[in-house]
C-alpha positions in Angstrom: -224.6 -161.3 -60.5 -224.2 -160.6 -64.2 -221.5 -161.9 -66.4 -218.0 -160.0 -67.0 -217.6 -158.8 -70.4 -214.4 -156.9 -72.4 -216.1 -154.0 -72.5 -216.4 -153.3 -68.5 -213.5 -155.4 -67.8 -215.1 -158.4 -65.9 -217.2 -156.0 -63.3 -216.1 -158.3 -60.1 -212.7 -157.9 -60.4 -211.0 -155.6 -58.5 -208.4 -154.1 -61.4 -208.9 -152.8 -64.8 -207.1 -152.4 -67.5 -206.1 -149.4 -70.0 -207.9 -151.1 -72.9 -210.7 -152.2 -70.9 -211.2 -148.3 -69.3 -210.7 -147.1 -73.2 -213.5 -149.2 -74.4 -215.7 -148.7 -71.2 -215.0 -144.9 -71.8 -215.5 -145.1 -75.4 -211.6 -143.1 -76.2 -208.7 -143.9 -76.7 -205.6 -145.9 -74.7 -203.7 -142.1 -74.4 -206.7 -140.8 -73.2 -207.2 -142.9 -70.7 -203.2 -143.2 -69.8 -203.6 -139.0 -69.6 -206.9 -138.8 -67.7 -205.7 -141.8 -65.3 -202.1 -140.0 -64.7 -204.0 -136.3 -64.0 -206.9 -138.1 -61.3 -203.9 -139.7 -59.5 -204.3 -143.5 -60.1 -202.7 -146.0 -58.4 -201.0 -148.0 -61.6 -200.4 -151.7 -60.6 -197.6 -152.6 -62.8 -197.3 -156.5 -63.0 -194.1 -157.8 -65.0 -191.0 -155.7 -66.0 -190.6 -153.5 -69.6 -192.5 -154.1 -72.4 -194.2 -157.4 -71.5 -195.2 -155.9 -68.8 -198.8 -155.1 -67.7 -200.6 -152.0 -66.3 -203.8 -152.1 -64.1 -206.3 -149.4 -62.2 -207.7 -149.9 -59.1 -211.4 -150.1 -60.0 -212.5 -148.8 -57.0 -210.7 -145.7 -57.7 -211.9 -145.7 -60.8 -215.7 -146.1 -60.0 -215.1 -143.2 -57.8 -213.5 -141.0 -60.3 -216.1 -141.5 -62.7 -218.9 -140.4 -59.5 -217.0 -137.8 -59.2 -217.3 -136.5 -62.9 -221.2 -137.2 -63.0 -223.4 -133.8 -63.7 -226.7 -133.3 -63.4 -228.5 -131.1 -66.6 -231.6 -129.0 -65.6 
C-alpha cells in the first residue's frame, strides 16, 4: 500500500475534501464546489457554520471521474 499524500487526499480513506479534489484535479475550490454540486455528491458536512467542514464520498468520486474518462483515436 502506498503512502497518503495532500495531493490525493490520503488514498485509503474513505472521504475527501474540496481542497484535496482541487489539488487532485488541478482547479480551483469553486470548481470543484460547482462540478461536485452538478454530479450529485453526497456532501458530508461535519461541524456547524463556518468552522464547519465539507467532505466527498470518494467512492463517488472515483466513479465520477470513470465516468468522465475518453478514449482519443
Amino acid at each position: 500500500m502506498r503512502p497518503s499524500s495532500v495531493e490525493d487526499g490520503g488514498c485509503d480513506r474513505a472521504f475527501i475534501s474540496p481542497k484535496a479534489l482541487a489539488l487532485r484535479w488541478q482547479c480551483g475550490r469553486s470548481s470543484v464546489d460547482r462540478i461536485a454540486r452538478r454530479a450529485g455528491f453526497t456532501r458530508v458536512c461535519l461541524g456547524h457554520g463556518k468552522n464547519g467542514m465539507v467532505r466527498y464520498l470518494r467512492r463517488e468520486v472515483e466513479a465520477y471521474e470513470a465516468s468522465r474518462q475518453v478514449r482519443t483515436r
